[in-house]
KEPA-192560 format. One line per 3 residues: their letters; for each residue z, y, x of C-alpha. Coordinates in steps of 0.1 Angstrom, whole numbers. Layout:
residues N
a	Z:Y:X  ...
//
This chain:
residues 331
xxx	0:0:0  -10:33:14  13:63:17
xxx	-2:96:12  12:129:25  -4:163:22
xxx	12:188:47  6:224:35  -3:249:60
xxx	-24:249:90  0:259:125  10:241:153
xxx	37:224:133  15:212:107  -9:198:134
xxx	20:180:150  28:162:122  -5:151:112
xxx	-6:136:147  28:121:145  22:107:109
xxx	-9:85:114  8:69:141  16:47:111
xxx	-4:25:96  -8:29:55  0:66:60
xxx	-31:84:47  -25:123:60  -42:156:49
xxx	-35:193:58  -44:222:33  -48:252:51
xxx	-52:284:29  -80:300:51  -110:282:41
xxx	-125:292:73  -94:280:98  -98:250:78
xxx	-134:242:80  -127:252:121  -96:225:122
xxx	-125:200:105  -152:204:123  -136:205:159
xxx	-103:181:153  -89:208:170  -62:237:161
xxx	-78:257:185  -60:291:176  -25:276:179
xxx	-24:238:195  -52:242:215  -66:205:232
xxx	-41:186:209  -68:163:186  -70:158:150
xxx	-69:121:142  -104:116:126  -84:100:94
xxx	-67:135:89  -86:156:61  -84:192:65
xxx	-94:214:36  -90:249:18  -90:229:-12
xxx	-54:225:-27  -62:200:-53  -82:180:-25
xxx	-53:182:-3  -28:169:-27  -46:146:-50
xxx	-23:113:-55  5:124:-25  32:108:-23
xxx	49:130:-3  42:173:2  56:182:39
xxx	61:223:40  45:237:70  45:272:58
xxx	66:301:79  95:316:54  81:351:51
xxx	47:337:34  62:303:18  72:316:-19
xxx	34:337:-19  16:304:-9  32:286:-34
xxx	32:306:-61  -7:303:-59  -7:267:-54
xxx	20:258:-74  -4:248:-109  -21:221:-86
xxx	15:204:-76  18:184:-106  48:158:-113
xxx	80:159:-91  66:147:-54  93:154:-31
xxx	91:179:-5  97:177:30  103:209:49
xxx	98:216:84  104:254:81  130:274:98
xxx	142:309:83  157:328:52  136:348:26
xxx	148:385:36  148:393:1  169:369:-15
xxx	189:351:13  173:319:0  170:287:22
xxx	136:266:24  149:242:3  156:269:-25
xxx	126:285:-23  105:256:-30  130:248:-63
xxx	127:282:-75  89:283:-75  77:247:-82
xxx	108:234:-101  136:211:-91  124:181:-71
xxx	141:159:-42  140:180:-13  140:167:24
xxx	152:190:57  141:176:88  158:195:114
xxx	164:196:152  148:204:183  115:195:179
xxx	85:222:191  53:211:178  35:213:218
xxx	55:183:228  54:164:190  19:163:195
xxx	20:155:232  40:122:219  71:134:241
xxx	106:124:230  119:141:206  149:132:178
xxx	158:151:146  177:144:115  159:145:78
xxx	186:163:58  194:154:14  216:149:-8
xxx	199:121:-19  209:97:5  181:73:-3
xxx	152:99:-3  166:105:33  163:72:47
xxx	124:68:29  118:107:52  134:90:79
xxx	108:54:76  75:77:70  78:103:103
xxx	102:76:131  81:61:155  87:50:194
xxx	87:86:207  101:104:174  134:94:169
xxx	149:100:132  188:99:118  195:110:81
xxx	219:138:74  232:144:39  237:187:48
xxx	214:202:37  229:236:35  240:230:77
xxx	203:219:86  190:248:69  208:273:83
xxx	215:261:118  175:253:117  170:294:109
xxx	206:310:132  192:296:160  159:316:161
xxx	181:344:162  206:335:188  171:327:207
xxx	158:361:210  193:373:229  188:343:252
xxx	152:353:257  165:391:262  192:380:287
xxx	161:361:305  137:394:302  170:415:320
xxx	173:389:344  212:376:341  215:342:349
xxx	227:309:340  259:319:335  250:345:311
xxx	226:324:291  251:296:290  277:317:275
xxx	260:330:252  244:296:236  284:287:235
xxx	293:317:217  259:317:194  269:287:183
xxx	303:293:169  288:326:151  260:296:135
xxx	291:272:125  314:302:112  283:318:93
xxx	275:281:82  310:272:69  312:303:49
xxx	283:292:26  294:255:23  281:239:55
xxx	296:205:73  308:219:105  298:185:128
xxx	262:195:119  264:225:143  276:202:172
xxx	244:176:162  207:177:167  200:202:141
xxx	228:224:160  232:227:189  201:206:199
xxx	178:227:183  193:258:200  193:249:230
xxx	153:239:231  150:272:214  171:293:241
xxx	155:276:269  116:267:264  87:286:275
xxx	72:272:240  95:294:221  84:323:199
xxx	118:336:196  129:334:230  97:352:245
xxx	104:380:220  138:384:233  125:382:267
xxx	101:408:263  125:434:249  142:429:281
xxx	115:439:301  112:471:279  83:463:253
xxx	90:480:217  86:454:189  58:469:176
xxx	40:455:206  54:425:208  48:411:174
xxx	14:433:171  0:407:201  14:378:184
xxx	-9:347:170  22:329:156  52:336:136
xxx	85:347:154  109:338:122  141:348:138
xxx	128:388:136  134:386:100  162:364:96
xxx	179:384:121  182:414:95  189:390:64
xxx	217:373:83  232:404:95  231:421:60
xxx	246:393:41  275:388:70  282:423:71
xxx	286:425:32  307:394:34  331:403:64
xxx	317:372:87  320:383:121  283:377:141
xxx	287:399:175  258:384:190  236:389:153
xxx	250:420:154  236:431:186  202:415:182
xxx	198:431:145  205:468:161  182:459:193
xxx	156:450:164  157:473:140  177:507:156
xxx	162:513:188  196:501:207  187:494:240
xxx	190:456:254  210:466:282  234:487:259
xxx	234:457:234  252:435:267  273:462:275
xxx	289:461:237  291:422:239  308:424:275
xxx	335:451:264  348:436:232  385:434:232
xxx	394:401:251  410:374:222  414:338:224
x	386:310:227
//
């Protein structure tokens, strides 16, 4: 019996996991990408040329513009869609998602607006069906490269997990099952924001000892923020965690990171973001997460810092100095 799974969008993440998922056999894969043109390009060439460039396009992977194409009997939808653009893309799809397939997402970040998780986005647009995290670090040059990588799929359904878990393991893509959601979610979009001070620390050349303290210390502001909105606090010290940030903190691969780094060397964001082919998700998330722990008295330093770097012209250096002189406390 063949398995079917439509993964919609068309970036280096969805490429990775058509890759990874035809490893299997019975797993019939197809990729809807919304530009009919970067679509007929990904189909032609077996190539993501734009953002995976050299990585091929199993020749048993459809890619189309055509949502009804791309989903026609799935089994499974896998959301491949950067947060910012995810509740527009699937408003317009939505009438061609018919029944209750469950959803797997692989997106990272918060809707600005509404402080929503993947996970609630995709209820509030196409309904309520089973939803499936899969979390951890896990950058889509070295899924596709077949490196090892593990993550954990993240539900409450406990079952649902376990099938997530079946579909995507293989030999170099090793899968646990997590029933925390809410912890995957939000240490999955935290950590993009932590990122960009690593990468700033790297851009103002500080160090190890720097970079390693402030992973420790990003990481309790992820677990406090996480346990104040209902998180499990052992996911922060697991894959999805502290995994995940520190592949995001320390790989030339990451968006994030090379953001941070770049304000460091003194490059406005405007210029940054303006020479960008991908999406850096921790730029917005950085200015939802602050907003909604400053209205809720949740004490984020480092967020703090990063947000004003962002968004008020505070200088990187100045942002270190502010960090450096808070009033010595216990660990």
């Amino acid at each position: 019996m063949t398995t079917r799974i439509a993964i919609l969008g068309s970036g280096a993440m969805s490429t990775a996991c058509s890759v990874l998922l035809t490893e299997h056999e019975g797993q019939s894969v197809s990729i809807w990408a919304r530009n009919k043109e970067h679509a007929e390009s990904m189909q032609s060439s077996r190539e993501n040329q734009r953002l995976l460039p050299g990585i091929q396009i199993p020749d048993s992977v459809l890619v189309t513009s055509d949502i009804a194409e791309a989903v026609k009997d799935a089994d499974y939808l896998v959301v491949a869609i950067p947060t910012r653009f995810l509740r527009e893309a699937l408003t317009a799809i939505a009438p061609q998602l018919q029944g209750d397939t469950p959803v797997v997402s692989v997106v990272k970040g918060l809707e600005n607006e509404t402080f929503m998780r993947p996970s609630e986005i995709v209820a509030d647009v196409l309904g309520q069906r089973a939803v499936v995290a899969l979390g951890g670090p896990s950058h889509a040059e070295e899924i596709a490269r077949r490196l090892p990588a593990s993550v954990v799929a993240a539900s409450g359904d406990r079952s649902l997990a376990r099938d997530v878990q079946q579909i995507f393991n293989t030999d170099r893509f090793r899968v646990y099952t997590n029933l925390d959601i809410i912890g995957v979610e939000l240490a999955g979009a935290l950590k993009n924001v932590i990122a960009i001070a690593a990468g700033i620390c790297d851009g103002l050349g500080f160090g190890d000892n720097a970079k390693s303290a402030l992973l420790t210390r990003g990481l309790v502001e992820i677990t406090r923020f996480g346990l104040a909105l209902g998180a499990e606090p052992l996911t922060f010290s697991g894959l999805a965690g502290m995994g995940d940030l520190i592949t995001t903190c320390i790989s030339p691969y990451g968006r994030n990171r090379m953001v941070g780094e770049r304000l460091g060397k003194g490059e406005t964001l405007d210029q940054i973001l303006s020479s960008m082919n991908a999406v850096a998700e921790g730029v917005t998330t950085a200015r939802a997460v602050f907003e909604y722990a400053d209205q809720h008295n949740i004490e984020m330093p480092v967020t703090s810092e990063v947000f004003h770097v962002l968004f008020h012209d505070r200088s990187p250096q100045d942002a270190t100095d502010a960090l450096m002189a808070r009033a010595p406390r216990p660990e």
